[in-house]
C-alpha positions in Angstrom: 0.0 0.0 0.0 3.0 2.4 0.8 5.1 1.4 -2.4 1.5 2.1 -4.6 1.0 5.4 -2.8 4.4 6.6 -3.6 4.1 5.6 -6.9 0.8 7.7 -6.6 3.0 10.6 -5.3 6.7 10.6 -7.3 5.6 12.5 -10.7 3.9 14.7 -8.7 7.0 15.9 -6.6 9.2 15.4 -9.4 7.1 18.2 -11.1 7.1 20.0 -8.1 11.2 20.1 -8.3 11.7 20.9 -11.9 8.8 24.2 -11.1 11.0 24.8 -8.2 14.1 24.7 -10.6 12.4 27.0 -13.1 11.4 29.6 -10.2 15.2 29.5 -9.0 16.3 29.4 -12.9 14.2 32.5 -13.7 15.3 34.0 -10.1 19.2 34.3 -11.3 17.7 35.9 -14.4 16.2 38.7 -13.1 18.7 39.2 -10.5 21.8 39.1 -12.5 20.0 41.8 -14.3 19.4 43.7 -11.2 23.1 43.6 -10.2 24.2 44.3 -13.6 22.7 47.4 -13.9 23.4 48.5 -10.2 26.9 47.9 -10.8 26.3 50.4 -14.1 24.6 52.8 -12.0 27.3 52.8 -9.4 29.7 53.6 -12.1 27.9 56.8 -13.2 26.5 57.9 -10.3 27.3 61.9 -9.8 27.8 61.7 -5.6 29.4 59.6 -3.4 26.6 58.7 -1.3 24.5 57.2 -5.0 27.7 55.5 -5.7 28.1 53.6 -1.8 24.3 52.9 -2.4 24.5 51.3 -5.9 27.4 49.8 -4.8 25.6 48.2 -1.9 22.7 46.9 -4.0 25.1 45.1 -6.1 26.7 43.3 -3.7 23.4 42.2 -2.5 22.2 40.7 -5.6 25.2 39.1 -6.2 25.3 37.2 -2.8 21.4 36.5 -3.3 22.5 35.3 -6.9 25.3 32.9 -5.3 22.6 32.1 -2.8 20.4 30.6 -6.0 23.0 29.1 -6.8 23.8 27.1 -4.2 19.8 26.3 -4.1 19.7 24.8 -7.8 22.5 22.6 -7.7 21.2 19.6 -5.9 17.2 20.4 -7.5 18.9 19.9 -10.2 21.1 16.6 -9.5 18.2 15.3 -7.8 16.5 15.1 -10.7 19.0 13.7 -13.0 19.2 17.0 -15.4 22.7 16.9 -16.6 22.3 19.0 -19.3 20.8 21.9 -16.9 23.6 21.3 -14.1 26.5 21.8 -17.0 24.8 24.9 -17.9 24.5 26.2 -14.6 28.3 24.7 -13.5 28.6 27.5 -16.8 27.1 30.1 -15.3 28.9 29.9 -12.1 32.2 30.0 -13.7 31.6 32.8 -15.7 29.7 34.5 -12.8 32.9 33.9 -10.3 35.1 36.1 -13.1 32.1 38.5 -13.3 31.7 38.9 -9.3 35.9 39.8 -9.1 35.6 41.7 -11.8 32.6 43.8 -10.5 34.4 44.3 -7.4 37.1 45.9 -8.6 34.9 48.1 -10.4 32.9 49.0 -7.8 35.9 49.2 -5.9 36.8 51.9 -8.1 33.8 53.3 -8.3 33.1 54.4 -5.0 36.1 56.4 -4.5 35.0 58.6 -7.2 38.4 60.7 -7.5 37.6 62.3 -10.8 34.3 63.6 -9.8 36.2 65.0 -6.7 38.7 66.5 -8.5 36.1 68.0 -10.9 34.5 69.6 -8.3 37.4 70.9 -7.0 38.2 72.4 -10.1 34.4 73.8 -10.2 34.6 75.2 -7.0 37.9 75.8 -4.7 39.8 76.1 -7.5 37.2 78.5 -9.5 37.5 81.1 -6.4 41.1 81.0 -6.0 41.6 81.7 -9.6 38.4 84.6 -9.7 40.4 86.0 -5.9 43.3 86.7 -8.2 42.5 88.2 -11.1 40.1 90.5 -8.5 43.3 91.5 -6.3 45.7 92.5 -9.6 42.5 94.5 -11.1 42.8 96.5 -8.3 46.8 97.1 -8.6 47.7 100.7 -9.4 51.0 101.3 -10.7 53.6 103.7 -9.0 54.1 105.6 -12.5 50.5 105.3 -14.1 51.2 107.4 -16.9 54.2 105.9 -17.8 53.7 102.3 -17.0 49.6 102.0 -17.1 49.6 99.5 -20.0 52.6 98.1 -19.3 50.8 97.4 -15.9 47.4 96.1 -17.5 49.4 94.0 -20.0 51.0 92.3 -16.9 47.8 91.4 -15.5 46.3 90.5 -18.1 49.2 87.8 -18.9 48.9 86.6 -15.5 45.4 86.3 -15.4 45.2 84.3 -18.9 48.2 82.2 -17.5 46.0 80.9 -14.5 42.8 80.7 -16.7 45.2 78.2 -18.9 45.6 76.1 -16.5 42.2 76.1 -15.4 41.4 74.7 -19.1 43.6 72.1 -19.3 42.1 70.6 -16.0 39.0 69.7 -17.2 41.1 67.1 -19.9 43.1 65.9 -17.3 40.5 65.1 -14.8 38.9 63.2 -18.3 42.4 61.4 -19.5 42.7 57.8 -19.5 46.5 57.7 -20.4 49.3 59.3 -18.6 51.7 60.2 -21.1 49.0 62.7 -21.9 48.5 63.8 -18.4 52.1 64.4 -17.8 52.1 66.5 -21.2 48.9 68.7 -19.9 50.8 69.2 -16.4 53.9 69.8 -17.8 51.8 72.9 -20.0 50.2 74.0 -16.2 54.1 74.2 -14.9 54.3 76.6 -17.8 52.1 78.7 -17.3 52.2 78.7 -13.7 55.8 80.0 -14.9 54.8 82.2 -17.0 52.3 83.6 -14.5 54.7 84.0 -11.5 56.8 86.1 -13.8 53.9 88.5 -14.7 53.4 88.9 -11.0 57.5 89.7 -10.3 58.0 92.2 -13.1 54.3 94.0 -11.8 55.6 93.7 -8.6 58.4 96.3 -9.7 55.5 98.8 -11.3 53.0 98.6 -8.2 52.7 101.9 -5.8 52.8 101.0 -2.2 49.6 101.4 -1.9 48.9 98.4 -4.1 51.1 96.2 -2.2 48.7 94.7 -0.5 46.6 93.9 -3.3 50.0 92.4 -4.8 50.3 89.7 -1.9 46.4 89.1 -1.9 47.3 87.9 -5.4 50.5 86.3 -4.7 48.4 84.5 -2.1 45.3 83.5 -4.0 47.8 82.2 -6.9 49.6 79.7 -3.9 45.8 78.8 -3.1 45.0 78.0 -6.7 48.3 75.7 -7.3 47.5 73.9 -3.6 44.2 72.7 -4.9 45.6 72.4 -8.6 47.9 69.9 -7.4 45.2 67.9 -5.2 43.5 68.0 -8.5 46.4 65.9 -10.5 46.9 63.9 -7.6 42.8 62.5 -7.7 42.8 63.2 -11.5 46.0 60.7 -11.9 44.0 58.1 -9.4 41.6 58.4 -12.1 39.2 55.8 -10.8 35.8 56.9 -12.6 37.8 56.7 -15.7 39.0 53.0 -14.8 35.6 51.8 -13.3 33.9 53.0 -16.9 36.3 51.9 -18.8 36.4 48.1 -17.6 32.5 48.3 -17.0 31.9 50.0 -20.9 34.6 46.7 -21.6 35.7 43.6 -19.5 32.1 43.9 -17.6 29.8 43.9 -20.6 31.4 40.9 -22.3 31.4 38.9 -19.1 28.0 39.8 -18.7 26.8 39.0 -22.1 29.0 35.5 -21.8 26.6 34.8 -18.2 23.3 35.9 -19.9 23.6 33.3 -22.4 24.8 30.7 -19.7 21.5 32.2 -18.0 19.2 32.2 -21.3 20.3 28.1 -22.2 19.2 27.2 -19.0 16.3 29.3 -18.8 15.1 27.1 -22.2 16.5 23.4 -21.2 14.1 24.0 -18.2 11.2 25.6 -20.0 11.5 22.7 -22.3 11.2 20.3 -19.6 8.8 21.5 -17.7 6.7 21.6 -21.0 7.2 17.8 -21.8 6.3 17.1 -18.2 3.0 18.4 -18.5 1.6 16.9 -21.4 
């Protein structure tokens, strides 16, 4: 009576299993997807605190991912699918590469030095720069009719020279490759150059009573280099370059490769599940 009523019973729980294999199968699916695209969202978040909480969902649906995992392996030895279980033995290889690789990325991603040093270069750098043009506009010379555009020359130069570098930042803070960063900063050391000199020759045309006005500039131009130079040092970090980079590359073809791990197992099951029913 026992062996008749699990005869009775078998095709029903082996059903039950490959539905339950299909649920965990279509599970990975959707949250592979959901930790793809947090990753990607991680990566181009515009603050730090979008970027930590991207970051976090990812690594959530990964371990719930690893987690499904670990749930379909025996459903599907149990039932004798070996096709199934070599696809998903696929998909866990290729996820393994994806999950380091990810990590890295979000790694990366999180520390968000370019956008720091954009911002920097938006904002403490942008009033420096503004805080010394203002003080030499306000520089009188000791001889204005004799050295007036000699005087306004001078600034101007100086001013132009700081504004130069203020340019180039923006590329640098964008520049993958170094040999190109070390070429835009050795075109800053120029101009910083260029402008210190402007300020030494004023400095021999200004009237006493612009000497204060002189070292306000002199000052704000020390100010602007500081954070310049905390600029190159996040720009050459460059980890929002990096993160995009590998997640625009490396990422998307790993991803791609465990979709269609993902999508072959998604239809050996569906297939299945349809014969089983008939």
């Amino acid at each position: 009576m026992g062996t008749a009523a699990a005869c009775i019973k078998s095709p029903e729980t082996a059903l039950q299993r490959l539905t339950e294999a299909r649920r965990l199968s279509a599970d990975l699916w959707v949250l592979f997807t959901k930790t793809y695209d947090a990753s990607n969202r991680a990566v181009m978040a515009d603050t730090d605190e979008s970027s930590i909480e991207f970051a976090r969902e990812a690594e959530q649906t990964t371990q719930a991912i690893q987690n499904d995992i670990t749930a379909l392996g025996p459903t599907l030895g149990d039932l004798g699918l070996s096709n199934e279980a070599r696809l998903l033995e696929e998909f866990k290889g290729r996820f393994t590469q994806y999950r380091a690789l990810n990590r890295t990325i979000l790694d990366l991603a999180v520390e968000n030095t370019n956008l720091k040093a954009q911002r920097l270069s938006f904002g403490p750098a942008q009033e420096a720069a503004d805080a010394f043009r203002q003080a030499l506009e306000a520089v009188v010379p000791a001889d204005p009719a004799k050295d007036a555009w000699r005087a306004k020359a001078l600034v101007a130069t100086a001013v132009l020279k700081v504004r130069e570098i203020q340019v180039q930042q923006a590329p640098h803070i964008a520049e993958a490759t170094d040999d190109v960063m070390t070429r835009l900063e050795q075109q800053m050391a120029v101009s910083e150059r260029e402008a210190r000199g402007a300020l030494k020759v004023l400095a021999g045309l200004t009237s006493p009573s612009s000497q204060s006005q002189l070292d306000a500039a002199g000052a704000a131009l020390d100010r602007f280099m500081s954070v310049n130079e905390k600029i190159l040092a996040l720009s050459r970090h460059n980890t929002n370059v990096r993160s995009l980079a590998l997640s625009l590359g490396q990422e998307r073809t790993l991803a791609a490769s465990c979709e269609t791990s993902l999508r072959g197992l998604e239809d050996a099951l569906a297939k299945r599940e349809s014969a089983a029913t008939r």
